[in-house]
C-alpha positions in Angstrom: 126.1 176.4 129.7 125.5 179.5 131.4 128.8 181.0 130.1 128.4 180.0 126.7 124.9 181.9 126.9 126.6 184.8 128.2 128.9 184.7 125.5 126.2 184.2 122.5 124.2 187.6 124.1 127.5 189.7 124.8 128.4 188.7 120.5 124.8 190.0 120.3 125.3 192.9 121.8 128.3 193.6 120.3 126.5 192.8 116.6 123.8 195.5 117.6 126.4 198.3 118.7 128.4 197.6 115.6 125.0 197.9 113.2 124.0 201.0 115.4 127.3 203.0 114.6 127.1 204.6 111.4 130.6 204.5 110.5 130.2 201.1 110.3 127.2 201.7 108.0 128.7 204.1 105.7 129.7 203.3 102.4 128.8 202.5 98.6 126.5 198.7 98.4 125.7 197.0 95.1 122.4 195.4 95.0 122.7 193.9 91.3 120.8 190.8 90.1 119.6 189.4 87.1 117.6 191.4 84.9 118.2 194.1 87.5 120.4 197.3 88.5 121.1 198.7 91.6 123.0 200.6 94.0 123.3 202.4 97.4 125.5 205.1 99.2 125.4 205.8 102.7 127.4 208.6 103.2 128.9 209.2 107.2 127.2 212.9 107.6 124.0 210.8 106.9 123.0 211.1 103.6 122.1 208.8 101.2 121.9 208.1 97.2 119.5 205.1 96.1 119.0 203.8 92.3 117.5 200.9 90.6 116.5 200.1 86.9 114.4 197.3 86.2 113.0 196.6 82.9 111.4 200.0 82.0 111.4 201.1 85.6 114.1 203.3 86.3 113.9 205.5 90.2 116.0 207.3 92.1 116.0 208.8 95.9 118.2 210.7 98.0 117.8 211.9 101.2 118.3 210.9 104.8 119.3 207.8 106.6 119.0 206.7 110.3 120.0 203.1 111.8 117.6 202.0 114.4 117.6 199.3 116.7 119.5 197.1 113.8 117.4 198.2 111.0 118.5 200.7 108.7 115.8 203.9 107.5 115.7 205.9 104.6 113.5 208.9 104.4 113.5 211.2 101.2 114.2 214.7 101.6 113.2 217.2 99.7 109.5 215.4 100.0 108.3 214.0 96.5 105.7 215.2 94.5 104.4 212.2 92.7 103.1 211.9 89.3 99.0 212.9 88.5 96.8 213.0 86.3 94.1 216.2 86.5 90.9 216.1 85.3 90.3 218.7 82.8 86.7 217.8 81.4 84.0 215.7 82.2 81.9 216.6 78.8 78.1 214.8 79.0 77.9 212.7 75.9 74.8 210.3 74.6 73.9 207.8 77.4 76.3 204.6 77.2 79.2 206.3 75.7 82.6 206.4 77.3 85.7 208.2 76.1 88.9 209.2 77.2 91.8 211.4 76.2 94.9 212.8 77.0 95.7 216.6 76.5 99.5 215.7 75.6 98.8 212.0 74.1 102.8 211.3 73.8 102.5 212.4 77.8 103.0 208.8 78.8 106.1 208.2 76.6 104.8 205.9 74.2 102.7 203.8 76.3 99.0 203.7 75.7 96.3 205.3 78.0 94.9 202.4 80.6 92.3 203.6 83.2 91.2 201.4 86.1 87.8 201.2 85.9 84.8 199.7 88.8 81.9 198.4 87.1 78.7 197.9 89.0 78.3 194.4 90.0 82.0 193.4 89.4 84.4 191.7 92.1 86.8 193.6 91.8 88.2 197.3 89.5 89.0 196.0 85.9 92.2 197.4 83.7 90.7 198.8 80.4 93.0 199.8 77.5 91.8 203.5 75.4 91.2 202.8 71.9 92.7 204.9 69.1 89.9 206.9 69.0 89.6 207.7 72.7 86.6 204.9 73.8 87.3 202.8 76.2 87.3 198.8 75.6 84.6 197.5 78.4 81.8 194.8 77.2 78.3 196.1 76.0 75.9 197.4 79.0 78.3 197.5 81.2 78.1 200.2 84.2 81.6 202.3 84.5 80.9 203.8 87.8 84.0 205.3 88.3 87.5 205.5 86.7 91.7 206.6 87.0 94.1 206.7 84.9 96.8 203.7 85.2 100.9 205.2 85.4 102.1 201.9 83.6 105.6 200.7 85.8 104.9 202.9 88.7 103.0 201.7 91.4 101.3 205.4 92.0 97.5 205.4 93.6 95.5 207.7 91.8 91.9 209.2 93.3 89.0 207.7 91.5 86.5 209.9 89.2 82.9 208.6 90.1 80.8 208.7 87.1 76.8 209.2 86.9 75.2 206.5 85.4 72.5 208.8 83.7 74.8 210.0 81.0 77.8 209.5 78.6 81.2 211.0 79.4 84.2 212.1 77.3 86.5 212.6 80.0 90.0 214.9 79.1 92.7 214.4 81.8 96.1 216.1 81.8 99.6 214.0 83.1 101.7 215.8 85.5 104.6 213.9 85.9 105.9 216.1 88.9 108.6 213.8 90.7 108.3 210.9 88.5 111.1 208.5 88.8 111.8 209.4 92.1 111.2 207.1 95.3 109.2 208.2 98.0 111.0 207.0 101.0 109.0 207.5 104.2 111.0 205.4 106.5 111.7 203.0 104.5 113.1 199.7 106.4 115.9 197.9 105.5 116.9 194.9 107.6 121.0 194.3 108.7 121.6 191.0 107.8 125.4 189.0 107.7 126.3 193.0 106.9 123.9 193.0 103.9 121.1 195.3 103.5 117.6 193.6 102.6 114.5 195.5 101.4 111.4 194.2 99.5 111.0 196.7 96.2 108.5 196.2 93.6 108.1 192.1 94.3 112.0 191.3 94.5 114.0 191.0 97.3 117.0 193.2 97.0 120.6 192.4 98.7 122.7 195.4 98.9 126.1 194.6 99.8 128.9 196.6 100.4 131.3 197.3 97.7 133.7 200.3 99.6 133.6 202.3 102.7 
């Protein structure tokens, strides 16, 4: 018994050292699925190339890479700017009226203006689609007290814009798009499993495996 114990930690060991070195790390991984693209390079002088498209979300990364203690890291480098949208105007308007506008409106490729909005008294910060004409869908005597602008695809958090309750507001906000599409990788943790590499990534779990040194 005690030798076949011996023998299952040295194999661990063994596994660890072998995760650890990074020419054994090194290489090109597919992480492909259904309804999804994507794919990994690891290069030895570690560097690394990420992608993935998934539905309308496409993002890239590159950067440096760092194995760990059996888990593999990837950090982006240079550092990403991400997306914004600036407030340009907060013009007063009569009491109960609500607009909002965009100073590019194709800005957002095609995809209407949504702003997250908190209404006094609500659970929880509502999604609230712009009409044509710039005012925003919410039920009659509602309280906006504050609201951002949504990046549709793109998980991006955005600081709120408090609103007073005491007047109306057309609000103009400009789209920066900075960085957009890239991944900000701060670290990000992949675990080393059966020589795979395993991360979480907008609600899928994502095998990369090793298609060539």
């Amino acid at each position: 018994m005690r030798i076949a114990l011996l023998t299952i930690a040295l194999m661990s060991a063994s596994g660890l050292a072998h995760a650890e070195n990074p020419a054994s790390i090194a290489g090109r991984y597919d992480g492909g699925q259904m309804e999804m693209a994507a794919g990994l390079e690891l290069s030895p002088d570690g560097r690394f190339r990420y992608g993935l498209s998934y539905g309308a979300l496409d993002e890239q990364a590159e950067g440096q890479w760092a194995v760990e203690q059996g888990t593999l890291y990837l950090t982006s480098e240079p550092r990403v700017v991400p997306p914004r949208f600036a407030l340009v105007s907060d013009t007063p308007a009569p009491r109960g009226r609500l607009s909002a506008r965009l100073t590019d409106p194709d800005a957002l490729g095609g995809f209407p203006l949504t702003l997250i909005v908190t209404i006094a008294g609500a659970d929880r910060p509502q999604y609230v689609d712009v009409d044509e004409d710039g005012s925003l869908l919410v039920e009659p005597g509602a309280v906006v007290t504050s609201v951002v602008p949504d990046l549709p695809v793109y998980e991006i958090p955005y600081r709120p814009h408090a609103l007073s309750p005491d007047t109306g507001h057309d609000l103009l906000f400009r789209f920066e798009p900075n960085d957009l599409g890239r991944a900000d990788f701060q670290r990000e943790a992949f675990a080393i499993e059966d020589g795979a590499l395993v991360f979480e990534r907008h609600g899928r779990t994502i095998r990369f495996r090793r298609t060539r040194p």
